[in-house]
N, C-alpha and C positions, 0 to 999 in steps of 0.2 A: 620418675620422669615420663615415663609410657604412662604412666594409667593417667599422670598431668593432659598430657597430649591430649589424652582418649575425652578427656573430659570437656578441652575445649574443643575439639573437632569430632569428635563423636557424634553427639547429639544432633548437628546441626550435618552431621553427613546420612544420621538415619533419617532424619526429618528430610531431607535430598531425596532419599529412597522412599521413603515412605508416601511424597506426593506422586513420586512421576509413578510409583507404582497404582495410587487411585485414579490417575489419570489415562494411565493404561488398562488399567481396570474397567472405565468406561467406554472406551474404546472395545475392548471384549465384550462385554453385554449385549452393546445394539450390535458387534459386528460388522463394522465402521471397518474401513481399510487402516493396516493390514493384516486385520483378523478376521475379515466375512464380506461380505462382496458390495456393501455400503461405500460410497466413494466418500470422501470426508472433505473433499478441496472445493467448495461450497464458495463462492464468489470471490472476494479477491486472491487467496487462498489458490485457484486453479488456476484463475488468468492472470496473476503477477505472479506472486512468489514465489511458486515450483518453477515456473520460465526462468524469472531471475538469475534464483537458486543454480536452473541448468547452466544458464550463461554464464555464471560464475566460475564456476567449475570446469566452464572450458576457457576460461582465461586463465586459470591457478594449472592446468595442462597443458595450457600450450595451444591449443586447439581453434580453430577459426581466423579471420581476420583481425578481431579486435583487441583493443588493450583498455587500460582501467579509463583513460580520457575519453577513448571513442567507440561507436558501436555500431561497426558496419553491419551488425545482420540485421539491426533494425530499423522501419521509417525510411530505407535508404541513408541512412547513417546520422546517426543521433549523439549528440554529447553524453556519457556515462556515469560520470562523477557524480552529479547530481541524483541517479539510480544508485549510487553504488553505496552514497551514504542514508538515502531512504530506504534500501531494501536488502544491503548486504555489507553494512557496516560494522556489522557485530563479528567479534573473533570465533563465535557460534557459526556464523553462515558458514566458516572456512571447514566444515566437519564435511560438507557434503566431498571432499578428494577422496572421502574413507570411503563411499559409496559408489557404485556403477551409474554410468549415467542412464539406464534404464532403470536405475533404483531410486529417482531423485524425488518422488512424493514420498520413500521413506526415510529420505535424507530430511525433508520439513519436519516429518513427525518426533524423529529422535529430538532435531533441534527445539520444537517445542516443549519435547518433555524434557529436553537437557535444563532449558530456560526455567520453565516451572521446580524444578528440583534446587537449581542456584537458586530462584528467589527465595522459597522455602530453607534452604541451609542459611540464606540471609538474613533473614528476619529471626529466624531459632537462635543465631549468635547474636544479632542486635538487642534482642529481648532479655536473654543472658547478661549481656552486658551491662543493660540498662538496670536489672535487679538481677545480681547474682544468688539472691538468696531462694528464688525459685529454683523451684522444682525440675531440673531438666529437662524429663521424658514431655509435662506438661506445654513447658517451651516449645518443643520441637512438635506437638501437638497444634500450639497456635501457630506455628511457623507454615505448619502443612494445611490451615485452613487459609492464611494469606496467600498463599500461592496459590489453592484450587478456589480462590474465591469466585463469584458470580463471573466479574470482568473477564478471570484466566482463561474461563472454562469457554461465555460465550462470545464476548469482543478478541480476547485475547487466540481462541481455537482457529480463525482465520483469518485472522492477522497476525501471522508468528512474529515480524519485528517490533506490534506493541509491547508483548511481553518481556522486551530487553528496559523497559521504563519501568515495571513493576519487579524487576531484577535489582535494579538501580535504587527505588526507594529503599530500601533497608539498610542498602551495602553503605549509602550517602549517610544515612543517619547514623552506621558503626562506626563509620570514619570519623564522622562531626566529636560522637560521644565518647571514642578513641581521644581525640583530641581537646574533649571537654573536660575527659578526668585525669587522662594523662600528662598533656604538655610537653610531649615528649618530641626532639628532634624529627623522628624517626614515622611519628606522626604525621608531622607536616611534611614529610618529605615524598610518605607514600601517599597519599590521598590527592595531590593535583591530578598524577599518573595515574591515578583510578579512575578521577573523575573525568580526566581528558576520555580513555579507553569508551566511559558510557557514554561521554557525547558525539563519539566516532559510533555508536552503536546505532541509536537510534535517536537522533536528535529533539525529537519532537515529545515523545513521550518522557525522555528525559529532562527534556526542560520543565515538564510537570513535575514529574520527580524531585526533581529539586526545588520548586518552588516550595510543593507540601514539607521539605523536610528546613525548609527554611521556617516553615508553619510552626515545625515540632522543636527545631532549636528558639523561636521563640518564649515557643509555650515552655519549655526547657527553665527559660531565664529566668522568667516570671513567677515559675510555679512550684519547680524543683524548693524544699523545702531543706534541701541537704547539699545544696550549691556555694555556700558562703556568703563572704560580704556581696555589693554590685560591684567591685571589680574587677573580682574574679567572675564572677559570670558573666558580666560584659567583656571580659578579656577573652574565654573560652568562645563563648558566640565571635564576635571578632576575628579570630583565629581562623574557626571555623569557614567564616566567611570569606578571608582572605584568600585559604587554599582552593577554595571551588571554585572560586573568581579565577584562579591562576591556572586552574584545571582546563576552564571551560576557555582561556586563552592559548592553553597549549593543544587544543584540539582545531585553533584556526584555520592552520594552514588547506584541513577540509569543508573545513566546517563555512568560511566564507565563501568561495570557490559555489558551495551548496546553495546559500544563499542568495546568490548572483543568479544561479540557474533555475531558484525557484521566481524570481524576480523576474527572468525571460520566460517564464512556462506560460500554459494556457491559462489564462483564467476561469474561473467560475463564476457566475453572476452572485452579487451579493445574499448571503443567506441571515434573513431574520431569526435570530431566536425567540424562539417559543416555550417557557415552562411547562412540564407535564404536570399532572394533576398529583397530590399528594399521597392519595392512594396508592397509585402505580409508581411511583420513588419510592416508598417505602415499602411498599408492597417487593419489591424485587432484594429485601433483605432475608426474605424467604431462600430456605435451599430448593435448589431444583428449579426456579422460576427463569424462564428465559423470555428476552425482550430485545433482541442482539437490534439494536441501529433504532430505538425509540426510547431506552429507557437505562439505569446504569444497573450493573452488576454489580451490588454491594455485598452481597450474600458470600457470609464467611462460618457458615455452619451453625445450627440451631444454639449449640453448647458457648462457642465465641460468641454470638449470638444477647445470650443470657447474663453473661460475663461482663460484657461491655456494657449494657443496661444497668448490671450493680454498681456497677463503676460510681456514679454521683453519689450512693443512697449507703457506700460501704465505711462507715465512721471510723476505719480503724486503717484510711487514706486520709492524710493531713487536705484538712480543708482549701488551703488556698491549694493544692495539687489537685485536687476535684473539680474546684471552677475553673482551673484554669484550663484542663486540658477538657472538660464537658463544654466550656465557652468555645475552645477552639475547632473541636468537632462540630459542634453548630454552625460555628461562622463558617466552616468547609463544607458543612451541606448545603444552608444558602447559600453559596457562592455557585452552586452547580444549577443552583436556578436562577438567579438572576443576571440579568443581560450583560450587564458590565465584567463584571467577576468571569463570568464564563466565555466572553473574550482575550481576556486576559488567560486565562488557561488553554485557549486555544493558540497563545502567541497573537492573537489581537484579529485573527482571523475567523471569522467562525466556518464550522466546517460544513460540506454540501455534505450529510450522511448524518454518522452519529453523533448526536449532540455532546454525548458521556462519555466522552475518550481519556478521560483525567477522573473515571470512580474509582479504579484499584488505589487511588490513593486516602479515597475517605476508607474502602475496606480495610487499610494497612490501619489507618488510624483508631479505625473499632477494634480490630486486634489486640495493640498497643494498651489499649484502654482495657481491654479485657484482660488482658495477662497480669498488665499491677494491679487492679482487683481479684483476680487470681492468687496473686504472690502476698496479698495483704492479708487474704484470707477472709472467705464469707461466713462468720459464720452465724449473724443474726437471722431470725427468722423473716423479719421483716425484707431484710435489705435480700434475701434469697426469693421471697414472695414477689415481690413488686417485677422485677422482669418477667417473672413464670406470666405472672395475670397481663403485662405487655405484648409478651410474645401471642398470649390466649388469643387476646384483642386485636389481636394482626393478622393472625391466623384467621379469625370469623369473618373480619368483612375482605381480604385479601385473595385468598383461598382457592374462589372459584373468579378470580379474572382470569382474560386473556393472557395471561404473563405466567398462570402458574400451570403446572404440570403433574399428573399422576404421582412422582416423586415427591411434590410440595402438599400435596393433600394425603399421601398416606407417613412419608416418612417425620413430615417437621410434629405429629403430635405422638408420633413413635420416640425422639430424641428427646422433646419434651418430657415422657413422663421419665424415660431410664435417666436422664439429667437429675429431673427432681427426686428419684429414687437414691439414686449416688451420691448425692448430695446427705441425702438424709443416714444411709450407710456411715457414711464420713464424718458426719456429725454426732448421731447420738449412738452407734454402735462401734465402738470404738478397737475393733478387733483386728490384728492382723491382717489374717486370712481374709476374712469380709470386705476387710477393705482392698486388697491388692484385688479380688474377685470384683469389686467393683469397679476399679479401676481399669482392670480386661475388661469387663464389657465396654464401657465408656469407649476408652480406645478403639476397638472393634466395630462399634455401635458410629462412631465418628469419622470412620476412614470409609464405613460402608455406606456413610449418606453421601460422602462427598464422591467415591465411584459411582453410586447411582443417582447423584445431582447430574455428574458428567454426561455420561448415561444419555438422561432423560432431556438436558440442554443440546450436545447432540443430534438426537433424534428431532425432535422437534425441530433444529434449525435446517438440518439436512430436508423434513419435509415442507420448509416454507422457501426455501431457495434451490435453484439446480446447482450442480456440482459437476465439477470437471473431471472424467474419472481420470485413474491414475495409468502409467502409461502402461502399453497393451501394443496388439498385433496393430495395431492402427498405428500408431507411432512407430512403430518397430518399420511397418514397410514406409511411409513416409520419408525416413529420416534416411531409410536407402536408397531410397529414388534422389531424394536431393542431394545426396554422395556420390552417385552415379552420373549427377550432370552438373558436379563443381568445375566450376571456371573462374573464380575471381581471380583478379580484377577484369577479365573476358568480359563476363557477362553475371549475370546474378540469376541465382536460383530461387523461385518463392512457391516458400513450402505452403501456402495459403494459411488457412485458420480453421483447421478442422479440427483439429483441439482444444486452441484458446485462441485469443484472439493475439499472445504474444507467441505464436509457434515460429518465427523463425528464432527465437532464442530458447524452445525449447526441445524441434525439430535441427533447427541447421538454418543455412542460408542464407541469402538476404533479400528478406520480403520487405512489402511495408509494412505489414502487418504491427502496430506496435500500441501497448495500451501503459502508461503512464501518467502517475499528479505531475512528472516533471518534465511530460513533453514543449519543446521548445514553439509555442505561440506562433512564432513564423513558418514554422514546418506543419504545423496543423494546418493553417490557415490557408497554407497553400495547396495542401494535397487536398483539402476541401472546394478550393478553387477550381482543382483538377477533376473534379467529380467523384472523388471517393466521399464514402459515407461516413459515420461517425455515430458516436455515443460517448456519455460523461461527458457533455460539454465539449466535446471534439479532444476530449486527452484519448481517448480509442478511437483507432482510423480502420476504415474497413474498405477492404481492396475492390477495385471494381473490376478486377480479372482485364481489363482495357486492353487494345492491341496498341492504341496510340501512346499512352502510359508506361507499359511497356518496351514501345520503342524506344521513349524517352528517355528511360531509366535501365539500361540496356536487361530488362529484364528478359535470358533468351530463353529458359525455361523455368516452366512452374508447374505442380502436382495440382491435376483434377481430375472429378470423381470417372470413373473409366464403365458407370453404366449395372456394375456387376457389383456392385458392393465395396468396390476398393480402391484403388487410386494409379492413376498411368502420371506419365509425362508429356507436356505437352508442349514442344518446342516450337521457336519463330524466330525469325530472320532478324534481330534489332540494330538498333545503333551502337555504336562503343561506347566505351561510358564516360569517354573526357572526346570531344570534336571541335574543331575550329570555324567558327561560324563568321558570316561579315559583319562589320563591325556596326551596320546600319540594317540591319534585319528584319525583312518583311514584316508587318502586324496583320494580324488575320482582321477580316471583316466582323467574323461571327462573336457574338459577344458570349459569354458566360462559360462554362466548363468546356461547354467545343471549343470556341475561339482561342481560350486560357491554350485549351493541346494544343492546337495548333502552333499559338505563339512558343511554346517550349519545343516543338518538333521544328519549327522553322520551315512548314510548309502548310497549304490549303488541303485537308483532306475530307474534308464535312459539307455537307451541302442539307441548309434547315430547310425542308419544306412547310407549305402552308398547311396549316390545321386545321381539318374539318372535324366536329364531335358530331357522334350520330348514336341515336337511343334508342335500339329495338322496343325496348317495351314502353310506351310514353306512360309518362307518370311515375315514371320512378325518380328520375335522376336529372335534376338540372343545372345542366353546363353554362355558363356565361363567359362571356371574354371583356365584362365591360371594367374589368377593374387592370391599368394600366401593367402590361408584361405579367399579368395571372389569368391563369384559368380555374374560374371558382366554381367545385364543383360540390353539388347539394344534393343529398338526398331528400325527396318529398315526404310528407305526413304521408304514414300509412306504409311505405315501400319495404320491400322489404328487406334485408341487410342475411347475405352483400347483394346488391343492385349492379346491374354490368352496363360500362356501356363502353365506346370504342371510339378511336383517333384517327380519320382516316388520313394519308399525302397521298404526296408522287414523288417518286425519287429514279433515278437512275439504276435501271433493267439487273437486280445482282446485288447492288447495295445493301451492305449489312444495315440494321435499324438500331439505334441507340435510345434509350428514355431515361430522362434525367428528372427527378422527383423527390428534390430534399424535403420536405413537408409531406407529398403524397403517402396518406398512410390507406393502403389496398395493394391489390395485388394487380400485374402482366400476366400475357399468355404468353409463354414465349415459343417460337417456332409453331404455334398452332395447338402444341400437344401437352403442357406443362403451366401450371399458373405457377408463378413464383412472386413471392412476399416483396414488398420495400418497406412501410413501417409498417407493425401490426396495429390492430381497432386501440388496443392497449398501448404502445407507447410512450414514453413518457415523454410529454413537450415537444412535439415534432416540431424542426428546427431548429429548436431549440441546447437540449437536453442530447435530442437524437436525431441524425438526419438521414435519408435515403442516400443509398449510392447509384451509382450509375448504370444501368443493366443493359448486355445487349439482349432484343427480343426478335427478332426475326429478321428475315430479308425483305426486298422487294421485290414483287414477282415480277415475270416474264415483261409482263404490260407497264412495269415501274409503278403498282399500285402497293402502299403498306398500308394495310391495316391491324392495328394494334389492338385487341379485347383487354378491357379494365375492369377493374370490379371494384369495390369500395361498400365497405360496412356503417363509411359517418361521413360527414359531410369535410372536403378535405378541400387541397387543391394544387395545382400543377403551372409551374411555369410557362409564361405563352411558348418562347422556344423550347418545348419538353424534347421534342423531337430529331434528330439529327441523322444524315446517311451516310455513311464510313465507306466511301471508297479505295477496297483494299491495293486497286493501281496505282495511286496517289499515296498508298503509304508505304509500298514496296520502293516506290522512287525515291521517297523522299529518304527513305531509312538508306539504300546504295547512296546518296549526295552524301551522310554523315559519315556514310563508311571511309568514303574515299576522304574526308577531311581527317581522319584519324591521325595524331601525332605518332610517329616512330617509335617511341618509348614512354609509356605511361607504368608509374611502381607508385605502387598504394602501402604504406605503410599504416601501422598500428591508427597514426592521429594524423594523418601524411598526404598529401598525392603531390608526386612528381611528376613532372612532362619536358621531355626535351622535343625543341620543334623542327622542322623541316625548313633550309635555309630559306629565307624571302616571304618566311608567313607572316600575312597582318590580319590582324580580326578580332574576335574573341573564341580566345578556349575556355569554352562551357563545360562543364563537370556535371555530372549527372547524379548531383546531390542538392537537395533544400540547401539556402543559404539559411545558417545559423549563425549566433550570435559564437564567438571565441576566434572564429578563422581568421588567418592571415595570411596573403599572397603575395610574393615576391617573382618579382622578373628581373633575373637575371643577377647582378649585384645593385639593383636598386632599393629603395627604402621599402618592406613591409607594410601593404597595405591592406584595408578591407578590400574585401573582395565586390566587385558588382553585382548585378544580377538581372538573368536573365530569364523572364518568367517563373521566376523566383528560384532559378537553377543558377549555383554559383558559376559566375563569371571573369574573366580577368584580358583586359584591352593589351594587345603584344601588338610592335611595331613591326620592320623588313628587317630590325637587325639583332632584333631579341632572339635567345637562343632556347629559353629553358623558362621554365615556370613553374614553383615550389610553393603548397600552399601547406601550413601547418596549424593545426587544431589546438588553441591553448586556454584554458579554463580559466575566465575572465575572473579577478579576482585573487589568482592565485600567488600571485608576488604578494600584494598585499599581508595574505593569509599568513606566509611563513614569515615577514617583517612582525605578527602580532605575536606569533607561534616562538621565534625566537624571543623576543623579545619579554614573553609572560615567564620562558625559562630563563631566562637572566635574572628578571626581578623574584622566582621562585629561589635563585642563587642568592642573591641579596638579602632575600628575608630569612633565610636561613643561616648565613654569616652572619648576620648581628643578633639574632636569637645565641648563636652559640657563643657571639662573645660578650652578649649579656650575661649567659648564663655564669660564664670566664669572672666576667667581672664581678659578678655578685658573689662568686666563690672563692675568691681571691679580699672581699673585702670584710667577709665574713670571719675568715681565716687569720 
């Protein structure tokens, strides 16, 4: 009975061990964190997912204001659900409570290599299953090259929740093939509950996942030589199909909810796909070759590699099983280049980034193909020949591109020959010893390319992108300073972005600081309104430190840099964060991001002077104003970059100075003594892609004269109002006026704000949050309504005899979800009573 056990879970728990140990393994070579001072959290990887990750972890403790709906620490409070099922929906993410929250980049790492280890025991049982008459150790061999394939190592190493999609392929096709050969109750009962759990992981990649394995049960019907009549195969496919259906229904109740909030988020301007050239597709079937965000990771080790190639050419695989599943493979690799197909794999979207977020599925499928040419046995010369000289041929003109690496030029003709060597051991020296001696090295030889593909993908992607290191004394004093001046719902602490640009969910507090695919479209657009800056298409918002902003958002302290290397606190006077305003509210004069503050402060504090541009050096730099509310500014042939030149006004004797330049890509002087950046010469799509936020740069001196110094490397340009003067008496007043409207009781729950008012108030109580899509507000016992809004800060109109105002956060969608969610468990109930009393029947009439 034990050694039974050992046999089915055995192999497929060394093959577990045996990837996350190559994976770890590369990690130790380059010395990649947390084994040598390489940081490893390399783009979204350090600004999502470790945040995320953090914020997780302190809602599974308890910890902060938020709960799974809502998320006060960021954006000024953002809907969650829609994060929680792109970036911590896996029963994986829940590992980081074992961790300290100063541990939490090594909370990502375990869970990727937990993820890498499950896909690998997955595929080592589905393989098994699929041909039991293979060779175990061999199994669990291709199981740990599917798991450390090209994709795991470079899409999958900074984006830990892709890797719950390439989890998912294998475990869908054990269950399918569970259910193909067995038919058993107990089959269909467990496989919707698995298949719900991986749409709750990661929905996206798992909807490729399952598409591919729809691919496989296909090719299955077709080609399986050992499947029966078509009834039975069409009955197992059918089966098959029914429980995933009812899987991916009992995942609704979040899974809609998600949908709804990916349908509110920002969008991305349409992205045309583009085929890459065939060289570099095929070329990245090499080990070690990396191409993270241009090209796919198909690369499943030299030896799978060679495997999958004999696959068509091995005579001793029943012919229609060869065309069917070499036909299917084909049609899955065009499919990754042509337009249509590869919409369809991206759920009908295509993506702003990697075009190749669906290759670990053709890798699973080269596996696949390689192991039943494996388990059939190679042993003509021919059919052993014909890959070696493919491989040759891929190696010579592939080799030295851009995409391959020191590990792809010295190790792929290293595996190569001990392959063709072992092969021939096995073949005509038919000994024992020799061969088990062959077989170590092989082994050996194959766990050591894929630690040093890792390795060398790593390295190389670490040197073509920065990385966010992992957390440190910087963090550590940060996250005490915003401890030391918690107040919510008082006032809000922002811990800025000196880590990432999501540091209040990995610091603390509640900034706006917030980068998400799922931020809410109205909440970007607003705080962009506001004069904060942006990048990704405005899903990353970047604080403009504002005192007006600020005020608004009763932000009363926030962490900046204190001069010395480290970080102080820097406290100010704000408004409360829920105030009663009247109900017919001044509109500012000033148009664009000043005027926007002002209409959310509910007073006049800016005053735009007129613009004079002046060019010490002529001939460098020409400024025009004939192009309506721009100032277009050029640099001359010849000049030389950067080229400076200056803004002069007048403003009021003291006035701080504001410049507001979303497209301006150059740099301010600020206070005199400091040039500081808005976009760099490099940017990507100013306004577009990326846009400047709003800086203060200096005062105006004694005589009320500002003059601002610019510099600029390209020819760029600036809004006619760039300019604006902040006087700080006008906002110390205005901010006492909100105070004194403050309601007597304001309680913020999880998804919540409650307000009880002062007898005889009429107006609007403003909240000092973006109006988002889900809220609803109630006055008093009257009917739940949307709420208003007031310079895009939610609002709610209360009469002389209202008493209270309750506004509650509910993820639009989400009735619906659990009407599909119950409802797919019901007919899961149904289908499995008439199965059983099919079965009843037929045993009963047999009998």
């Amino acid at each position: 009975m034990a050694a039974a056990g050992w046999r089915r879970l055995g192999w497929p728990v060394a093959a577990a061990l045996a990837a996350a140990a190559a994976y770890l393994a590369g990690g130790m070579l380059r010395g990649s964190y947390p084994f040598g001072p390489h940081a490893r959290s390399v783009l979204d990887l350090g600004q999502q997912f470790v945040p995320i990750h953090a914020h997780l972890r302190d809602l599974l403790t308890g910890q902060g204001p938020s709960d799974f709906l809502f998320n006060w620490n960021s954006g000024y409070g953002v809907p969650y659900l829609g994060d929680f099922m792109a970036y911590n929906g896996a029963l994986l993410s829940w590992l980081v409570v074992l961790f300290p929250r100063d541990q939490i980049d090594l909370a990502l790492y375990v869970i990727s290599a937990t993820a890498i280890a499950i896909a690998a025991a997955g595929m080592t049982a589905y393989l098994r299953l699929l041909r039991p008459a293979g060779v175990a150790w061999q199994a669990a061999l291709a199981g740990v090259a599917y798991a450390t394939c090209g994709w795991a190592l470079d899409d999958g190493g900074y984006m830990t929740t892709w890797l719950y999609g390439m989890v998912a392929f294998p475990v869908i096709l054990l269950l399918c093939e569970w259910i193909w050969q067995r038919r058993s109750l107990l089959s269909m009962a467990v496989t919707p509950f698995a298949i719900a759990l991986f749409w709750y992981s990661h929905f996206y990649t798992v909807y490729m996942a399952t598409l591919a394995a729809a691919i496989v049960v296909i090719t299955r019907v077709f080609a399986d030589p050992e499947a029966g009549g078509w009834l039975r195969r069409l009955g197992g496919a059918l089966r098959c199909l029914a429980v995933v259906a009812i899987g991916i229904g009992l995942s609704a109740p979040l899974l809609i909810p998600t949908f709804r909030s990916v349908g509110y988020a920002r969008p991305s301007p349409d992205e045309t796909f583009h085929p890459i050239g065939w060289l570099y597709f095929f070329g990245r079937l090499l080990s070690g070759s990396e191409g993270v965000g241009k090209t796919p990771g198909l690369a499943v080790g030299t030896v799978l590699l060679l495997l999958a190639l004999s696959f068509p050419f091995n005579a001793r695989i029943a012919l229609r099983e060869r065309i069917g599943w070499s036909v299917a493979i084909l049609i899955t690799m065009a499919s990754l280049q042509i337009r249509v197909t590869h919409e369809i794999w991206h759920g009908f979207d295509a993506p702003n980034g990697n075009p190749f977020r669906q290759a670990f599925v053709l890798a699973g499928m080269i596996v696949i193909a390689g192991w039943m040419s494996l388990t059939a046995g190679v042993r003509s010369v021919v059919t052993a020949a014909i890959p070696v000289v493919l491989v040759g041929a891929l190696y010579g003109v592939a080799n030295d591109t851009w995409m391959s690496t020191t590990v792809t030029r010295v190790a792929v003709p290293i595996v190569l020959l001990v392959a063709v060597l072992v092969w021939a051991v096995w073949r005509w020296v038919p000994v024992r010893l020799a061969v088990r001696i062959a077989a170590g090295v092989l082994i050996a030889v194959m766990l050591a390319e894929t630690a040093f593909s890792a390795y060398a993908i790593d390295k190389q992607r670490g040197e073509r992108y920065s990385a966010s290191p992992p957390w440190g004394p910087k963090q550590e004093q940060t996250r005490e300073l915003v401890e030391s001046a918690a107040g919510w719902p008082k006032q809000r602490v922002s811990p800025g972005a000196f880590s990432t640009v999501n540091d209040p969910m990995l610091i603390g507090g509640e900034g706006p600081e917030y980068y998400s695919s799922t931020i809410p479209d109205e909440l970007s657009q607003e705080l962009i309104n506001l004069g904060f800056g942006y990048w990704a298409f405005g899903r990353a918002i970047v604080d403009p430190g504002n005192p007006v902003v600020d005020a608004v958002f009763a932000v009363g302290a926030r962490v900046v840099p204190d001069g010395r290397g480290g970080y102080r606190l820097a406290r100010s006077a704000v408004a409360p964060l829920v105030t009663v305003r009247p109900m017919r509210p001044a509109s500012s004069t000033t148009s664009g991001p000043f005027g926007f503050q002002e209409n959310a402060l509910g007073a006049d504090v800016y005053s735009i002077p007129e613009l004079r541009a002046r060019v010490d050096v002529p001939g460098t730099v020409f400024v025009s104003d004939r192009r309506p509310g721009l100032l277009t500014i050029k640099l001359t042939d010849g000049a030389p970059a950067p080229s400076e030149f200056r803004l002069v006004a007048r403003c009021r004797a003291g006035d701080e100075v504001y410049l507001y330049g979303p497209e301006f890509s150059g740099d301010a002087m600020v206070d005199g003594v400091r040039w500081k950046g808005f976009l760099s010469g490099v940017a990507k799509r100013p306004g577009v892609y990326t846009g400047g936020t709003m800086r203060r740069v200096g005062k105006a001196d004694r005589a009320g004269l500002v003059d601002v110094k610019l510099r600029v490397h390209e020819s760029t340009q600036l809004p006619a109002e760039a300019l604006a003067c902040l006087d700080r008496r006008k906002l110390r007043a205005a901010v006492g006026v909100l105070k004194a409207s403050e309601p007597p009781v304001v309680r913020v729950g999880g998804h919540s704000i409650d307000v009880e008012l002062k007898p005889g108030t009429r107006g609007q109580v403003v909240m000092g949050v973006v109006r988002t899509p889900g809220w609803r507000c109630q006055v008093d016992d009257q009917s739940p309504r949307k709420p208003t809004q007031l310079a895009g800060l939610m609002a709610v109109g209360v009469n002389r005899t209202d008493s209270k105002v309750s506004c509650t956060y509910r993820a639009a969608g989400l009735p619906l979800g659990l009407a599909v969610g119950a409802g797919s468990l019901g007919l899961l109930l149904v289908l499995l009573a008439a199965l059983a009393f099919g079965r009843r029947w037929k045993k009963s009439a047999s009998s």
